[in-house]
C-alpha positions as CSV (number, residue, x, y, z in Angstrom):
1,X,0.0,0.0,0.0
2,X,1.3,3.3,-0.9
3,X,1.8,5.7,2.1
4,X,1.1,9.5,1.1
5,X,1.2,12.4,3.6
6,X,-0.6,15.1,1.4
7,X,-0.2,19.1,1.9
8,X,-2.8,20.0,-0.6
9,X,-4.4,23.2,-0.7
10,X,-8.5,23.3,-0.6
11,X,-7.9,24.8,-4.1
12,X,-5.5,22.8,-6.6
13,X,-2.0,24.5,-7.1
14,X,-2.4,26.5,-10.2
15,X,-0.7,29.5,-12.0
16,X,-1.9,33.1,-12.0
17,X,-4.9,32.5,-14.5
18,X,-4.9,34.8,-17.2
19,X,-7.9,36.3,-19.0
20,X,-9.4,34.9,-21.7
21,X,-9.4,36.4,-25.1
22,X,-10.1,35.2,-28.3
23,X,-7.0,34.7,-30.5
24,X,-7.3,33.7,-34.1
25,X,-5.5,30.3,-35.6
26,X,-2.5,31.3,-36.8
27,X,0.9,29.3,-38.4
28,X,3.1,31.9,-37.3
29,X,3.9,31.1,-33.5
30,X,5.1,33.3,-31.0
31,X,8.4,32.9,-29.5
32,X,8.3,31.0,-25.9
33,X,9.7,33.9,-23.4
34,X,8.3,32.6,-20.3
35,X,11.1,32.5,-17.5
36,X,11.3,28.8,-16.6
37,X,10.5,28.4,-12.4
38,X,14.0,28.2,-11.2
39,X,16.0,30.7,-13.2
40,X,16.5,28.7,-16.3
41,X,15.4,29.7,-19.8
42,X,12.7,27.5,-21.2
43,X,14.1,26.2,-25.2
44,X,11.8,24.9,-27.6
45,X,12.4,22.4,-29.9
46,X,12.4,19.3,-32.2
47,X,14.2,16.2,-31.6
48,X,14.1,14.0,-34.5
49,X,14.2,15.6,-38.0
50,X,15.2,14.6,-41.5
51,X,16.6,16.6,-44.0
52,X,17.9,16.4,-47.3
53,X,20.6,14.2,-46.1
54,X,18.1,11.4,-45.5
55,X,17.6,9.2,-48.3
56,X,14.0,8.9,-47.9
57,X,12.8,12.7,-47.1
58,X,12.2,15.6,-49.8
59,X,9.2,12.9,-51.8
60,X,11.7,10.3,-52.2
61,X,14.4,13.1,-54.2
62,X,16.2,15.0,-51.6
63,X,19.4,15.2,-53.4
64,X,18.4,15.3,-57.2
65,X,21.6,15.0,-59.5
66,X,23.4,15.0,-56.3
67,X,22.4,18.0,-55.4
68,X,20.8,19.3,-52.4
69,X,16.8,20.0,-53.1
70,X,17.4,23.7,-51.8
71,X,13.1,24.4,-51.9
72,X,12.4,21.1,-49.5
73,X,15.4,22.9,-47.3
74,X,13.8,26.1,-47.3
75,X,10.4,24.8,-45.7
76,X,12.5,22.9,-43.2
77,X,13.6,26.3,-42.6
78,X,10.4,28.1,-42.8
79,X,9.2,25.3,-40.3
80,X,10.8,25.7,-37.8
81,X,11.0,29.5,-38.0
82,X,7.4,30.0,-38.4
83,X,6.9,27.4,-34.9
84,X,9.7,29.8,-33.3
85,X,11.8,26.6,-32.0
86,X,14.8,27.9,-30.3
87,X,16.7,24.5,-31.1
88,X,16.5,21.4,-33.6
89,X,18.5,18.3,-33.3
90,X,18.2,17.0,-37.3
91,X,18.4,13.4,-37.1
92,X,19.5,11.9,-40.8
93,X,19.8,8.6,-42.2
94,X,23.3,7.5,-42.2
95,X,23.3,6.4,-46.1
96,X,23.5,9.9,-46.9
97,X,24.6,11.5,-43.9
98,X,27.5,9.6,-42.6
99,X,29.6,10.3,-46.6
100,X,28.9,13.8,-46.1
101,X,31.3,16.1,-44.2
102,X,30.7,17.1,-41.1
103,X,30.1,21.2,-42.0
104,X,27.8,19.8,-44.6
105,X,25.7,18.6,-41.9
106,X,25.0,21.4,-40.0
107,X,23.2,22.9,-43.0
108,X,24.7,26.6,-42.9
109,X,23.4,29.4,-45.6
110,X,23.4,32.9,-45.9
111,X,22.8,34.5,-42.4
112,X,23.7,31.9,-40.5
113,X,26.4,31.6,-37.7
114,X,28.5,28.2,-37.1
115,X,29.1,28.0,-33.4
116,X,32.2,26.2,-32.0
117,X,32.2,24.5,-35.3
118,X,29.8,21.9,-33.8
119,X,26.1,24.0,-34.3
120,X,24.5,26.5,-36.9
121,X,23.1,29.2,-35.4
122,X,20.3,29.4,-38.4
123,X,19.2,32.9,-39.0
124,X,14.7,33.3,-39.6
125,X,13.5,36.7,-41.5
126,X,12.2,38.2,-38.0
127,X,15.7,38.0,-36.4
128,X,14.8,34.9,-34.4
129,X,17.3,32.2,-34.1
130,X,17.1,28.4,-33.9
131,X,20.3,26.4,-33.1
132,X,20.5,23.3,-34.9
133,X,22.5,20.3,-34.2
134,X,23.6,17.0,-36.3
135,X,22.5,13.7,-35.6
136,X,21.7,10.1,-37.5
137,X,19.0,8.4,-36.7
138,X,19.4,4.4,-37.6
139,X,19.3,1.5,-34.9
140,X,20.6,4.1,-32.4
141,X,20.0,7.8,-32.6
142,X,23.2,9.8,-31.7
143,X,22.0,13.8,-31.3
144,X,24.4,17.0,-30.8
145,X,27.4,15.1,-33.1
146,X,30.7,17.3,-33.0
147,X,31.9,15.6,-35.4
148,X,31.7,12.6,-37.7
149,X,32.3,9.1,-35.8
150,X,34.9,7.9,-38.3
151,X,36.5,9.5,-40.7
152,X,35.8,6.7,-42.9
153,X,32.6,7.3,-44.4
154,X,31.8,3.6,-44.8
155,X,33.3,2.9,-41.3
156,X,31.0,5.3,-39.9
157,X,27.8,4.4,-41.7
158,X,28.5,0.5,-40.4
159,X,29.0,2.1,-36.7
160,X,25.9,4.0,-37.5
161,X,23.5,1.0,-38.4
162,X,24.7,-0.6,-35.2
163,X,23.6,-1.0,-31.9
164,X,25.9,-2.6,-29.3
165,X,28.0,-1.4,-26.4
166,X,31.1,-0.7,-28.4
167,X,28.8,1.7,-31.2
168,X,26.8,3.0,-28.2
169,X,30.6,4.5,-26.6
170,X,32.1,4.9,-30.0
171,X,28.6,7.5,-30.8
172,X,29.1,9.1,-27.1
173,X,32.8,10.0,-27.6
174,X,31.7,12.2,-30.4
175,X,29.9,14.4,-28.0
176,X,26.5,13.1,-29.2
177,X,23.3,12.0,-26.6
178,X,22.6,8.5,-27.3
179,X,18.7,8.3,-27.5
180,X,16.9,5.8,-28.8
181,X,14.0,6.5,-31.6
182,X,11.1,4.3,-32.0
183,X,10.8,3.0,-28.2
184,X,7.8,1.0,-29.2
185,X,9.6,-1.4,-31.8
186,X,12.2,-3.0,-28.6
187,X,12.0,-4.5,-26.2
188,X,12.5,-3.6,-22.5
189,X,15.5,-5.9,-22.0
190,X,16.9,-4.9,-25.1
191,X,16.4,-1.0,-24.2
192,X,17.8,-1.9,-20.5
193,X,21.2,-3.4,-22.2
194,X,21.8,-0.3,-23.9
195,X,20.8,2.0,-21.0
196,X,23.7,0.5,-19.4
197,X,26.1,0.8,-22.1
198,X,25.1,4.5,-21.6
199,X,21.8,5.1,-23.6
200,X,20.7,8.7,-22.3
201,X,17.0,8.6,-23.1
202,X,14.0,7.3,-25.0
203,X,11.0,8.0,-27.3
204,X,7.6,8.2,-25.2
205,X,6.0,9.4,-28.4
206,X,6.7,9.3,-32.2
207,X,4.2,11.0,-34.8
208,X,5.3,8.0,-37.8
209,X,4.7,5.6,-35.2
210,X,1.2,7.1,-34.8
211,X,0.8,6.9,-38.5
212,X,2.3,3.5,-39.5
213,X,-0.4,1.2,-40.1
214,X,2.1,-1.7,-39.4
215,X,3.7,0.0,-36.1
216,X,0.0,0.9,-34.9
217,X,-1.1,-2.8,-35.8
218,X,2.1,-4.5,-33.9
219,X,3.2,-2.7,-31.3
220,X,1.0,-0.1,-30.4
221,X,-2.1,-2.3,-30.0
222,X,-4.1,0.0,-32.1
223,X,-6.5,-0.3,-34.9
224,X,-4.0,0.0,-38.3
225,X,-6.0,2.5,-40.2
226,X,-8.5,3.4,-37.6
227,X,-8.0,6.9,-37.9
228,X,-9.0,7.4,-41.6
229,X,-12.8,8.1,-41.1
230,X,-11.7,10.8,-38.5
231,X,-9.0,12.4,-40.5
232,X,-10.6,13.1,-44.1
233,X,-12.5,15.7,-43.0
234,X,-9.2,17.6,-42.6
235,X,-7.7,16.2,-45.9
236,X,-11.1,18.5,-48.0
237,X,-9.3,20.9,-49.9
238,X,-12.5,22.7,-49.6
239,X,-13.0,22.3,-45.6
240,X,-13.8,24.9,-43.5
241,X,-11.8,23.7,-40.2
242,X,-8.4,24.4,-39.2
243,X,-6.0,21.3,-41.2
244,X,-3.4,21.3,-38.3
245,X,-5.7,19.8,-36.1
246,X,-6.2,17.0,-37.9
247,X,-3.3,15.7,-35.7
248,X,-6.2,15.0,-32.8
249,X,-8.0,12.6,-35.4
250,X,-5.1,9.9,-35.0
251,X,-3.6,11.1,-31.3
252,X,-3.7,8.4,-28.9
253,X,-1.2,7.4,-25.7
254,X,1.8,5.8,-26.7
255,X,1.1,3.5,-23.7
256,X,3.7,1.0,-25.2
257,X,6.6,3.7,-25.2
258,X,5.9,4.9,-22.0
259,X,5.6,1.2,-20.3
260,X,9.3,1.2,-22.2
261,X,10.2,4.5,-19.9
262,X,9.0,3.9,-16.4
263,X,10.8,0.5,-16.5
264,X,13.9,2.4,-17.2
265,X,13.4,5.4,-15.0
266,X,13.3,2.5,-12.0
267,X,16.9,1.4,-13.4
268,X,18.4,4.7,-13.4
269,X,18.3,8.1,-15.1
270,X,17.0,8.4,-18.4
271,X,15.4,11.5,-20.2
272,X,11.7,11.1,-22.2
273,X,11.2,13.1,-25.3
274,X,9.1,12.8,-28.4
275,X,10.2,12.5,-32.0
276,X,8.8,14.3,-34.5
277,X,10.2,11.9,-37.3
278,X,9.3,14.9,-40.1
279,X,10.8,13.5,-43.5
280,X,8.1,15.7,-46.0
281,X,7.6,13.0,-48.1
282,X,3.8,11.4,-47.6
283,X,1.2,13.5,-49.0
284,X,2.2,16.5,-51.3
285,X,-1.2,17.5,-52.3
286,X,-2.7,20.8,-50.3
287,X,-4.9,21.2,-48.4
288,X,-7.8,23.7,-47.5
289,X,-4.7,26.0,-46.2
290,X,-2.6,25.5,-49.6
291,X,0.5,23.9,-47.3
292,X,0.6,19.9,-48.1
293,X,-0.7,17.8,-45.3
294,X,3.0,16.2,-44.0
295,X,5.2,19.7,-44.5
296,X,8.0,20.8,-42.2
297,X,6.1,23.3,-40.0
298,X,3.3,21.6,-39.7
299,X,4.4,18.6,-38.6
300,X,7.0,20.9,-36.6
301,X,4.2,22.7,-35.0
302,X,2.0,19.5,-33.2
303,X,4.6,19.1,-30.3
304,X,7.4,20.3,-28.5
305,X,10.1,19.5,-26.4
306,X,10.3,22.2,-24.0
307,X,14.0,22.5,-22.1
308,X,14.7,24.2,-18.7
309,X,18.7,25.4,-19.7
310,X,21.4,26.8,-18.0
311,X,23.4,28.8,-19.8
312,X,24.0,29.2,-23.8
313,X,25.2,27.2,-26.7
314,X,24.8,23.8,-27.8
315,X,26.3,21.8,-24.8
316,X,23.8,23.7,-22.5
317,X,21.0,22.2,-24.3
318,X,22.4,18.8,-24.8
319,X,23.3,18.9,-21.0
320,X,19.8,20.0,-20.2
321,X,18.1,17.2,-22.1
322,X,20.9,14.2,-21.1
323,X,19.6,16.0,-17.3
324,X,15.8,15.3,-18.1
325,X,15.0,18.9,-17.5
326,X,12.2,18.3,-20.0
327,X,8.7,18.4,-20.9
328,X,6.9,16.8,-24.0
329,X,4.6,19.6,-24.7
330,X,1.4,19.1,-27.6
331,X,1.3,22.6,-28.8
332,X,-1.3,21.6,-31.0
333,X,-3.7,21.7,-27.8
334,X,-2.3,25.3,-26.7
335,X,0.9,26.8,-25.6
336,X,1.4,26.6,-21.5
337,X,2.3,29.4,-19.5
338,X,2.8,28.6,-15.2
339,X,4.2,25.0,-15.9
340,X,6.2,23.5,-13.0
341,X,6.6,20.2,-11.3
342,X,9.7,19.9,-9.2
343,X,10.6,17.7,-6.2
344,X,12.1,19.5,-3.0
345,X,13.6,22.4,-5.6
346,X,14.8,20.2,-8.1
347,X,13.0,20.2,-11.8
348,X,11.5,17.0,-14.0
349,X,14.5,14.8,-14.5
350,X,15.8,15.3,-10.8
351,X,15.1,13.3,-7.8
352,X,16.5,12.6,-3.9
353,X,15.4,10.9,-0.8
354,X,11.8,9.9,0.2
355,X,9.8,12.6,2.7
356,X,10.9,15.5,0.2
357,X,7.7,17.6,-1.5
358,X,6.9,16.9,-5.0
359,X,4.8,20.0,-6.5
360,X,2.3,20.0,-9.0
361,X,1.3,23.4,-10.2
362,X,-1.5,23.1,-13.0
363,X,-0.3,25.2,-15.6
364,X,-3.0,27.3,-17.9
365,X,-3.0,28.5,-21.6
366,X,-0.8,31.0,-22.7
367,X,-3.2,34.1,-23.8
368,X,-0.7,33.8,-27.4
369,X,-2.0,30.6,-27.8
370,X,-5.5,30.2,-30.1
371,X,-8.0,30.1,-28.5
372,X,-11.9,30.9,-29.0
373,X,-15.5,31.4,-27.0
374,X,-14.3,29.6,-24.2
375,X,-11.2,28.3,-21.6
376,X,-10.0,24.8,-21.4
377,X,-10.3,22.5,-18.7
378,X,-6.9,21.2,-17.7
379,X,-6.5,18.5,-14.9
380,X,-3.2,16.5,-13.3
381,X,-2.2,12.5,-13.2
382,X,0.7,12.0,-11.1
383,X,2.2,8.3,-11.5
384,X,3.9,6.6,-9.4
385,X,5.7,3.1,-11.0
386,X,3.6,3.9,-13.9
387,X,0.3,3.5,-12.1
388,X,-1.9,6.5,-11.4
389,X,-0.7,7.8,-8.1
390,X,-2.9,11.2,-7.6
391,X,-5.3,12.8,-9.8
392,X,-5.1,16.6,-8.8
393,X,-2.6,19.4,-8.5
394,X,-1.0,20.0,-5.8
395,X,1.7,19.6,-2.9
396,X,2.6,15.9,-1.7
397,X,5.3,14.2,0.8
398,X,6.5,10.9,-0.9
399,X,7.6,8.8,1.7
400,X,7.8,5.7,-0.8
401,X,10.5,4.8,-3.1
402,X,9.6,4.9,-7.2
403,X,9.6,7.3,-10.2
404,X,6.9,9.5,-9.8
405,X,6.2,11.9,-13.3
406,X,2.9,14.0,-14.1
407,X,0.9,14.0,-17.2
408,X,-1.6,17.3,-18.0
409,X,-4.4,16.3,-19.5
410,X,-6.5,19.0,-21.4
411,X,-10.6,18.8,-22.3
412,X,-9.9,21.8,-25.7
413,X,-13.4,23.4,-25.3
414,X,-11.3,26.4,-26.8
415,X,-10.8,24.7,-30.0
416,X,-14.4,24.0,-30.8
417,X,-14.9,26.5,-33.2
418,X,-11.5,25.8,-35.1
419,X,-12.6,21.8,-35.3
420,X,-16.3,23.4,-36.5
421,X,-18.8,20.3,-37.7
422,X,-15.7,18.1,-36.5
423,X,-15.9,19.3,-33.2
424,X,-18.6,16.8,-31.4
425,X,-16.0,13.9,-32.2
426,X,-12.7,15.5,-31.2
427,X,-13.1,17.7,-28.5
428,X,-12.9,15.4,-25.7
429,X,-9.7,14.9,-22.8
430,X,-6.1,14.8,-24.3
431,X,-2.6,14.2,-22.8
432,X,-1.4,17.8,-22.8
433,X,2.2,17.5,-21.3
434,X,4.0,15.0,-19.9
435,X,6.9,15.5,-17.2
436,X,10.4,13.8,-16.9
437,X,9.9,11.9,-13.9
438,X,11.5,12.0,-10.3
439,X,13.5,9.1,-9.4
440,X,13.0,9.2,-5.5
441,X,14.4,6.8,-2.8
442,X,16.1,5.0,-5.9
């Protein structure tokens, strides 16, 4: 029986509630400035991207006469300027990637900076940044590379399509996080032998994964094209509700994924994160909004992963992510403003001793974020183990032993109006954000 001494407030724990005004749909999103609770700036951004160094992105022709396609580089560009992401680890397949050079890779053009000569500082028309960061993504997925793992291109494309303890420290002595894409396609021992060959963290959500007809079928448990009826609708060139939110026709729980994570969390440390997989290369028609269903920003725009970082440059991000000082945010569902769960002063991804505080402060929706006619309702699951633990916000003394992480679930009553004669189906309760979770007693 779990033992649970509870400070809770008559009222649940929420931020200052802001006041609710209508604000159009827009593509364009505003750039996150919220201070994060403990000091740190809060970083958006996108782990697991393909560019034109993937053989399979761009409609199948991303290097045409062995040149780069420069337009399907420009809406990766325009994506993730247009979602104002602060960072972007690109993630390419190693049969292009890993013969091209190592500057190549970091995807500099005019206006850009290189930083350390391990980054591109990548310059958007409004002045905003976005620091990106090469990666491969194969059997293992290696993000924040400094550098090529062999100089050999064939050498390194063979350690790339790899997965043992020797590729797993050959990847890390680059200066790359080892994560692992596609969590729902191993197994838990296989995921626990390369945690402790130094795996940093895994997948609790992939958007291909939700699309895959053969992934949904075998290893998410979920009807292969069950989602069809609900997303046509969005696929009308002559509809009259908002395309992007199409994304809630197929969103479901991962649970598979996230079974994967709270067995490892009880092992030791390891960061969550979703993967965005964007290749733009399944459905180039356009829709109702001219912009093709599967392109760069908006498949940039459904989710974030939202770092707490201290200090600047690419090894304070990678050092904030490898620390779990992250939160898988749907920003399809609304922008958060007031988010915070931390454990006797330290942030997701932290943990200590039993009898410390874990507090849950119910976060609300950023007054940027669309929104019409009416305000959400947003609600708290903290798990314990994996099992629900609590169902409210709050303030709670764990005096048992476990990993204890938070999901926000969301009911989008504000989105009603963009989802119009769609609306009655889809607006119903959502995972909103997950936490990292808090390894405590362990």
């Amino acid at each position: 029986m779990w033992l649970l001494l509870a400070c809770t407030a008559s009222d649940p724990v929420e931020s200052t509630p802001t006041p609710f005004v209508d604000v159009p749909w827009s593509k364009i999103r505003p750039a996150f400035t919220e201070q994060a609770p403990t000091g740190e700036r809060w970083q958006r951004g996108i782990i697991h991207l393909h560019s034109h160094y993937s053989h399979d992105a761009c409609d199948g022709e991303p290097m045409p006469g062995g040149v780069p396609d420069e337009a399907c580089l420009g809406d990766l560009r325009q994506g993730l300027c247009e979602t104002a992401m602060d960072y972007a680890f690109i993630t390419d397949h190693p049969s292009h990637a890993a013969y091209q050079s190592f500057e190549d890779l970091l995807l500099v053009r005019d206006g850009d900076q290189v930083i350390d000569g391990v980054a591109n500082s990548m310059a958007c028309p409004d002045g905003h940044r976005v620091l990106l960061m090469p990666g491969i993504e194969d059997e293992l997925m290696p993000v924040g590379l400094t550098r090529q793992v062999s100089e050999d291109p064939e050498e390194a494309d063979q350690i790339y399509n790899s997965s043992d303890a020797a590729t797993i420290a050959a990847e890390t002595a680059t200066g790359a996080l080892v994560l692992q894409a596609h969590t729902e396609s191993r197994t838990i021992a296989q995921l626990k032998q390369r945690q402790a060959a130094g795996l940093r963290g895994v997948e609790i959500f992939n958007l291909h994964a939700m699309l895959d007809p053969d992934i949904r079928k075998d290893y998410l448990g979920l009807e292969p094209l069950g989602y069809l009826q609900d997303l046509g609708p969005f696929l009308a060139t002559d509809s009259d509700i908002t395309p992007d939110l199409g994304f809630l026709a197929i969103f479901q729980e991962q649970a598979t994924s996230l079974q994967s994570y709270d067995a490892l969390a009880a092992v030791g440390p390891i960061t969550a994160h979703a993967g965005t997989d964007a290749h733009q290369n399944v459905l180039p028609p356009p829709l109702s909004d001219g912009e093709r269903f599967d392109s760069y920003r908006r498949m940039i725009s459904l989710f974030s992963n939202l770092l707490m970082v201290q200090g600047e440059g690419p090894s304070a991000v990678k050092e904030a992510l490898g620390s779990g000082r992250n939160y898988v945010v749907f920003e399809v569902l609304g922008t958060p403003t007031g988010l915070s769960v931390s454990y006797e002063g330290q942030e997701a991804g932290g943990g200590g001793a039993t009898g410390g505080t874990l507090k849950v402060v119910c976060p609300t929706l950023s007054p940027f974020s669309p929104q019409l006619d009416q305000p959400p309702e947003i609600s708290a699951i903290v798990f314990k183990d994996g099992q629900v633990f609590q169902e409210e916000c709050g303030e709670f003394v764990l005096t048992e032993p476990g990993v204890y992480r938070v999901r926000f679930d969301i009911l989008p009553l504000h989105l009603a109006t963009f989802l119009g004669s769609e609306a009655d189906d889809l607006v119903h309760v959502y995972p909103w954000i997950y936490s990292n979770g808090f390894r405590v007693g362990l």
